[in-house]
C-alpha positions as CSV (number, residue, x, y, z in Angstrom):
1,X,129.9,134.3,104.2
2,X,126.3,135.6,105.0
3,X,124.4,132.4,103.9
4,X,127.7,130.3,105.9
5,X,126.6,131.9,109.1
6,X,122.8,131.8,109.0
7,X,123.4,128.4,108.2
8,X,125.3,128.2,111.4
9,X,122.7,129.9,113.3
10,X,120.0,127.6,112.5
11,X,121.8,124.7,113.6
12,X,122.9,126.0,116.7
13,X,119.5,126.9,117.2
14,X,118.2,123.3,116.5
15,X,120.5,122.0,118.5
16,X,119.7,124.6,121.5
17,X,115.8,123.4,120.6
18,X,116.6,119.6,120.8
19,X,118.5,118.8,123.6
20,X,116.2,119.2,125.7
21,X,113.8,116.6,123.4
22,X,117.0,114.1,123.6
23,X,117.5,114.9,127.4
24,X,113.9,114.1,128.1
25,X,113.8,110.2,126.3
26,X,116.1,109.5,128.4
27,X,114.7,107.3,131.2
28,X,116.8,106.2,134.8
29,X,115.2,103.4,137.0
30,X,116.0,102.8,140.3
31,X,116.6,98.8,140.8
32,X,117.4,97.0,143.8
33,X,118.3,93.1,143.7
34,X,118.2,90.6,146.8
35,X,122.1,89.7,146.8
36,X,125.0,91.7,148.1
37,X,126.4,94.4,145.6
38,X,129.6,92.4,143.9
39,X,128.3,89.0,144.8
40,X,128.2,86.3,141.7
41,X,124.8,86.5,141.4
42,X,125.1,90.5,141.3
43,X,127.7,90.5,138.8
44,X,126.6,87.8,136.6
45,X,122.8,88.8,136.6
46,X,121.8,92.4,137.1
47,X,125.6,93.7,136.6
48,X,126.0,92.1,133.0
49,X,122.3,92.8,132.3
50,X,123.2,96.7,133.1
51,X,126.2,96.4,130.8
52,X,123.9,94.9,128.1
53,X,121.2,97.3,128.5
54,X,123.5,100.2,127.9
55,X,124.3,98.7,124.5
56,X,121.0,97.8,123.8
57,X,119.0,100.6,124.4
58,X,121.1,103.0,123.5
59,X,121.5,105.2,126.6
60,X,117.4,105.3,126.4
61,X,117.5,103.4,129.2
62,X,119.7,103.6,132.2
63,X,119.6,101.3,135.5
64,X,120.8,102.3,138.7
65,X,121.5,99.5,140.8
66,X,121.3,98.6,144.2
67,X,122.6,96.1,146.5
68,X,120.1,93.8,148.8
69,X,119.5,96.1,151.6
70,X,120.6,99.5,150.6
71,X,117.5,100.6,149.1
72,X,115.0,97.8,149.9
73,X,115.2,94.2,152.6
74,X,116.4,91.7,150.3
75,X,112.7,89.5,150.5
76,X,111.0,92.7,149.9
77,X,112.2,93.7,146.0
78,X,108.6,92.8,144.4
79,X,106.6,94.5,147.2
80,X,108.8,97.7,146.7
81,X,108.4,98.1,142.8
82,X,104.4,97.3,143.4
83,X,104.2,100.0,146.2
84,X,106.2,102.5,143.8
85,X,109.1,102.6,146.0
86,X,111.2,101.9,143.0
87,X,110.8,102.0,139.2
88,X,112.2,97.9,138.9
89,X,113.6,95.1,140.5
90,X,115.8,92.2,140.1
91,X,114.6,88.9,142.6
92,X,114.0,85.3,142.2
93,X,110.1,84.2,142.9
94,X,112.0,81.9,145.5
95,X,111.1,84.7,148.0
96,X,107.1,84.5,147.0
97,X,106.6,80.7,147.9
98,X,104.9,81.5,151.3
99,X,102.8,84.0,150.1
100,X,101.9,81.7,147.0
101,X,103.2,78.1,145.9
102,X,102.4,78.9,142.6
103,X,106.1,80.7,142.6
104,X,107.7,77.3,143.3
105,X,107.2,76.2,139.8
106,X,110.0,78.7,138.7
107,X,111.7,79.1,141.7
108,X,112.7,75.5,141.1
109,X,111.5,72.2,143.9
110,X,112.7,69.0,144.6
111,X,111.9,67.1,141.5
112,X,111.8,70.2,139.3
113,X,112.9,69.9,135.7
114,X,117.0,70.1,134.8
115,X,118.5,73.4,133.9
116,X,118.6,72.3,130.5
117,X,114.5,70.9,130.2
118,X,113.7,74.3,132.2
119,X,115.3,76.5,130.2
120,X,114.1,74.9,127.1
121,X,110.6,74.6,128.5
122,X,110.3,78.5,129.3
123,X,111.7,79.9,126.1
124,X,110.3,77.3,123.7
125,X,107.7,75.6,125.4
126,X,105.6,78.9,126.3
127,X,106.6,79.1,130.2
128,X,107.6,82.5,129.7
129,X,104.6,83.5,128.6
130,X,102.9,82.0,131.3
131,X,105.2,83.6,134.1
132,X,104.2,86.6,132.5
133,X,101.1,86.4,132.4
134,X,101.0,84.9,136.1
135,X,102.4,87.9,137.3
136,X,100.7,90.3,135.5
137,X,97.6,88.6,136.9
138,X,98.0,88.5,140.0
139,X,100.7,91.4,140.7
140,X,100.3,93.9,137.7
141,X,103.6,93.3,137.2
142,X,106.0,92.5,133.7
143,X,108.6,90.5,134.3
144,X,111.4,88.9,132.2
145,X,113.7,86.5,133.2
146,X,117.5,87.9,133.5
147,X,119.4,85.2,134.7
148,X,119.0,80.9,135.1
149,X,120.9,79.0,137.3
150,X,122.7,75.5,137.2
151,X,121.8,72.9,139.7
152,X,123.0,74.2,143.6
153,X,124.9,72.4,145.7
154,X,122.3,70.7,148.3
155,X,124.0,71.7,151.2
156,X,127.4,72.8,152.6
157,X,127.1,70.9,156.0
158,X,128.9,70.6,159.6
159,X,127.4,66.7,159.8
160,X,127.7,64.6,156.9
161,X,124.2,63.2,155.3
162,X,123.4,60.4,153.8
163,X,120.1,59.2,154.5
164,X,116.4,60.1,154.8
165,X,116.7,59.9,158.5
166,X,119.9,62.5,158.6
167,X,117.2,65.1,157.7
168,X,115.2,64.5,161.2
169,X,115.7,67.5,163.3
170,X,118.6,68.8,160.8
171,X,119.0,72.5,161.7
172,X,118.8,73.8,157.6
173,X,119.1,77.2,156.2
174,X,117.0,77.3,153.3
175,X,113.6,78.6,151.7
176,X,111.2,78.1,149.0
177,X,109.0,74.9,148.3
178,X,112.4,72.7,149.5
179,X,111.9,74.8,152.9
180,X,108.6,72.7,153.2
181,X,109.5,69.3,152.1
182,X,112.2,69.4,154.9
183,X,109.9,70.2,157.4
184,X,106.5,68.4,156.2
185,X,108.4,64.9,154.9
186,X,112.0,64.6,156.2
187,X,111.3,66.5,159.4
188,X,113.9,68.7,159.7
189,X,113.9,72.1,160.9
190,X,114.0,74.8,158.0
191,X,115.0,78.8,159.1
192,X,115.3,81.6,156.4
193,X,118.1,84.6,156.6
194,X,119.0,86.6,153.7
195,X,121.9,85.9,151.7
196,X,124.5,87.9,153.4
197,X,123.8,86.5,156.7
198,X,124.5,82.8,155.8
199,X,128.3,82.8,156.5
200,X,128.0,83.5,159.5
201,X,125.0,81.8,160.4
202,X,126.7,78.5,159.7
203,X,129.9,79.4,161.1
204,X,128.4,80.2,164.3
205,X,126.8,77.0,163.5
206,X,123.6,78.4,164.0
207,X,122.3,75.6,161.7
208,X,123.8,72.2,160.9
209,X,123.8,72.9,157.1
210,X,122.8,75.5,154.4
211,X,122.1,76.0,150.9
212,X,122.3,78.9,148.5
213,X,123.1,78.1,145.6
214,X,125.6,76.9,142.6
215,X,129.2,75.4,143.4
216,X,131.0,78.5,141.2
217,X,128.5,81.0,143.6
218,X,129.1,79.1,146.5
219,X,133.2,79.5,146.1
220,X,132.8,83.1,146.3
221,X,130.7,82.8,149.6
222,X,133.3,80.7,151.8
223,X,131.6,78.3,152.9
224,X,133.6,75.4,153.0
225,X,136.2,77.7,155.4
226,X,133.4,76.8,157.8
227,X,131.5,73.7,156.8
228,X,133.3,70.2,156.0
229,X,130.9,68.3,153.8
230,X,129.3,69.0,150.7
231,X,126.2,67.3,150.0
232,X,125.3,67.0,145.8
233,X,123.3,66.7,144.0
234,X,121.1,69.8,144.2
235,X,117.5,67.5,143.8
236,X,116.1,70.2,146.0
237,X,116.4,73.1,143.6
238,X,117.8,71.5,139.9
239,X,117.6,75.1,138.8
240,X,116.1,78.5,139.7
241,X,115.0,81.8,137.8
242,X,115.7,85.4,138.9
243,X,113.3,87.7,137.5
244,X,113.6,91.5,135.9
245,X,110.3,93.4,136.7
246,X,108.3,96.6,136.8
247,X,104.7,97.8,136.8
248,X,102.5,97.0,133.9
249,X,101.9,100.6,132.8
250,X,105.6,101.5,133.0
251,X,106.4,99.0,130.6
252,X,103.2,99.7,128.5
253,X,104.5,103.0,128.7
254,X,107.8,102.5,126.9
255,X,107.7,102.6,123.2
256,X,107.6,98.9,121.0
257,X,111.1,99.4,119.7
258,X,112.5,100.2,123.5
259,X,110.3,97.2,124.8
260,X,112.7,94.8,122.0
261,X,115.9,96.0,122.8
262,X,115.1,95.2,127.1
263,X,113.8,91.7,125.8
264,X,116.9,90.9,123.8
265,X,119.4,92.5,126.5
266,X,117.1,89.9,128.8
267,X,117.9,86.9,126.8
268,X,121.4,87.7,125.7
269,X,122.3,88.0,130.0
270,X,120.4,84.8,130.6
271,X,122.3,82.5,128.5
272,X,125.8,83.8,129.0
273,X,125.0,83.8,132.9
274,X,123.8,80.3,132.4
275,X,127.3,79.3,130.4
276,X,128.9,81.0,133.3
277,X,127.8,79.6,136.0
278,X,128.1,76.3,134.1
279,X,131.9,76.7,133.4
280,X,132.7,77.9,136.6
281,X,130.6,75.2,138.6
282,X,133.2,73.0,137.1
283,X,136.2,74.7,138.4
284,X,134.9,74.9,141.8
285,X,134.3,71.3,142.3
286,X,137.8,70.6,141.7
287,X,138.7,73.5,144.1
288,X,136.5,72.1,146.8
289,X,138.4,68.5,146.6
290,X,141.3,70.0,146.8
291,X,140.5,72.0,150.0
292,X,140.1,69.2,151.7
293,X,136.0,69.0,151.5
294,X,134.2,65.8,151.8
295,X,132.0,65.6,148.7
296,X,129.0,62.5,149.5
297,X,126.6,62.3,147.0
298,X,123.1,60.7,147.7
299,X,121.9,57.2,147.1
300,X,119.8,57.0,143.5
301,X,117.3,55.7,146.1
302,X,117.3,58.6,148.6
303,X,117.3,60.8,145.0
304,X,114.3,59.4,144.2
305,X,112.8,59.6,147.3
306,X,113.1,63.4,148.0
307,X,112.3,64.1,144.5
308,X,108.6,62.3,145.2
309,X,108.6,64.1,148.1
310,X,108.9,67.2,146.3
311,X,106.1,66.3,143.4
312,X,103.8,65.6,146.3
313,X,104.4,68.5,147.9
314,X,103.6,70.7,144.7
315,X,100.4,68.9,144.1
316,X,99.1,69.2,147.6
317,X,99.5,73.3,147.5
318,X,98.1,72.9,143.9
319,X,94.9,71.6,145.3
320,X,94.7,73.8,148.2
321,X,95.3,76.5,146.0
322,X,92.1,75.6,143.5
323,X,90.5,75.2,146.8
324,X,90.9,78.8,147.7
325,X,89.6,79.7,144.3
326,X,93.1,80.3,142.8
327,X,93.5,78.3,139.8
328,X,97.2,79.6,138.4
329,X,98.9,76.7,140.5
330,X,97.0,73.6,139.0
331,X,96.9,74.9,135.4
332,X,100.8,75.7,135.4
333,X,101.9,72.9,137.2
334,X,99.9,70.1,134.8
335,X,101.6,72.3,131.7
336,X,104.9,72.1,133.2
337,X,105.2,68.6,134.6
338,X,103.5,67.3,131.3
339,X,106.7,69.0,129.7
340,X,109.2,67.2,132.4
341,X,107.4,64.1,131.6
342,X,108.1,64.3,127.8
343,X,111.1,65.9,128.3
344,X,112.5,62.1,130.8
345,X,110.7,60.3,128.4
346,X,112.9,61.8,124.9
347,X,116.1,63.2,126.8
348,X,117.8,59.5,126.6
349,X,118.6,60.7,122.8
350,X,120.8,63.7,124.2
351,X,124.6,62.7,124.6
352,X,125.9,64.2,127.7
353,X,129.7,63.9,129.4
């Protein structure tokens, strides 16, 4: 009975003595995203990642997770983990064009690689590496990607476009490297607001036309309650990557194994958001034709046209950007459009519906 409750003792006591040991690996970061709390994007990207994560790590790591705007501006998510506002953040480098092209390459440009060459190209073809090491570079950030897109819709729109001439003067809610094709080749007139403001930007009719993003997104949005054409395909963004991200020294701070477990928990949310947003896209084309909305797609010739548009555009910032003594632009840009090149030149092997 003696020896039953000294036994007893000393595990109560090593109990009492580890908890707090336990208690203390156990790690919250603040993370703020630049979409609407229970928006597709949010639910698909940083929600499922969260639900991974809690899996993965084991309760190691825990996320707390904020809405655009409730912590941070939506367009201001890197700034805020760099200044230490936060511990991570969830954006796409879509919001980084202006302050340096070099984010167009995986924010995704008029004649950017597919969904299916891009994603292929970053997890096999080394661009992961390279956005890492971009980042780190030039932001001491790490980043992951958590979450790939399908091709956007190119525009829900109160006018109906068909040519290159329906871009002149076309008031456009967008941003990125297609914000300055419209306004440097097709002369339109390109504004930015953040995601939640769109709605009612066009339904005010504020703008003539506006892109965000996927049709199964778009759905969810509404708006084709305010807008009567749809405008495919999405040549000015074929796909775009949202990004995970935190200081260098936080992550170099976690341990190897905890470092693994975020990776995988990355990759496992990218490809089933991917699937998802594939599957749904799907749905909501059929949706949108039965609504009512006029669906025009573009002229191979008008396609084609934009898309050059777009490659010229990318090398002229490339150029100015080696100019300025900043050489990440031209290097990653010849590695990735030598991968789109072999990548048209092979794909007529792949068997697609």
């Amino acid at each position: 009975m003696k020896l039953a409750n000294t036994y007893s003792a000393v595990i109560t006591a090593c109990a009492i003595f580890m908890a707090p040991m336990i208690a203390a690996k156990e790690v919250t970061w603040k993370v703020p995203t630049s979409v609407p709390e229970g928006s597709f994007f949010y639910n698909n990207f940083l929600k499922r990642f969260n639900d991974h994560l809690a899996v993965y790590s084991e309760g190691e790591l825990k996320l707390r997770t904020f809405g655009a705007g409730v912590v941070v501006p939506a367009f201001q998510v890197y700034e805020a983990v760099q200044d230490g506002i936060v511990e991570a953040g969830h954006s796409t480098s879509s919001y980084l064009v202006n302050q340096d092209p070099t984010n167009a390459i995986f924010a995704g440009f008029p004649g950017g690689m597919s969904p299916e060459a891009t994603i292929t190209w970053l997890y096999e073809g080394g661009g992961l590496e390279s956005l890492q090491q971009y980042r780190q570079e030039t932001m001491g950030l790490h980043t992951m990607i958590v979450g790939l897109g399908t091709s956007e819709i190119l525009a829900h729109a109160n006018k109906p476009i068909h040519s290159i001439a329906d871009f002149e003067n076309l008031k456009y809610r967008t941003s990125g490297a297609w914000a300055g094709v419209l306004k440097n080749y097709l002369h339109g007139v390109p504004t930015v607001v953040p995601p939640g403001e769109i709605y009612t930007l066009l339904q005010r009719k504020g703008v003539d036309a506006v892109e965000w993003a996927t049709p199964g997104s778009n759905i969810m949005e509404g708006f084709h309650e305010v807008a009567p054409y749809i405008i495919t395909p999405g040549i000015h963004q074929p796909t775009f990557v949202w990004e995970f991200f935190m200081k260098k020294e936080r992550w170099d701070a976690l341990s190897p194994e905890l470092q693994n477990r975020i990776e995988d928990a990355a990759r496992l949310t990218t490809m089933e958001s991917y699937l998802h947003f594939a599957h749904e896209d799907m749905k909501a084309m059929d949706k949108y034709k039965e609504y009512g909305i006029e669906v025009i797609t573009l002229d191979k010739d008008v396609i084609a046209q934009i898309r050059g548009f777009g490659h010229q555009w990318m090398q002229e910032r490339a150029s100015e950007q080696s100019a300025k003594g900043n050489p990440h632009m031209q290097t990653l840009l010849k590695d990735y459009l030598a991968y789109q090149e072999r990548w048209a030149r092979n794909s007529s092997v792949l068997v697609r519906d």
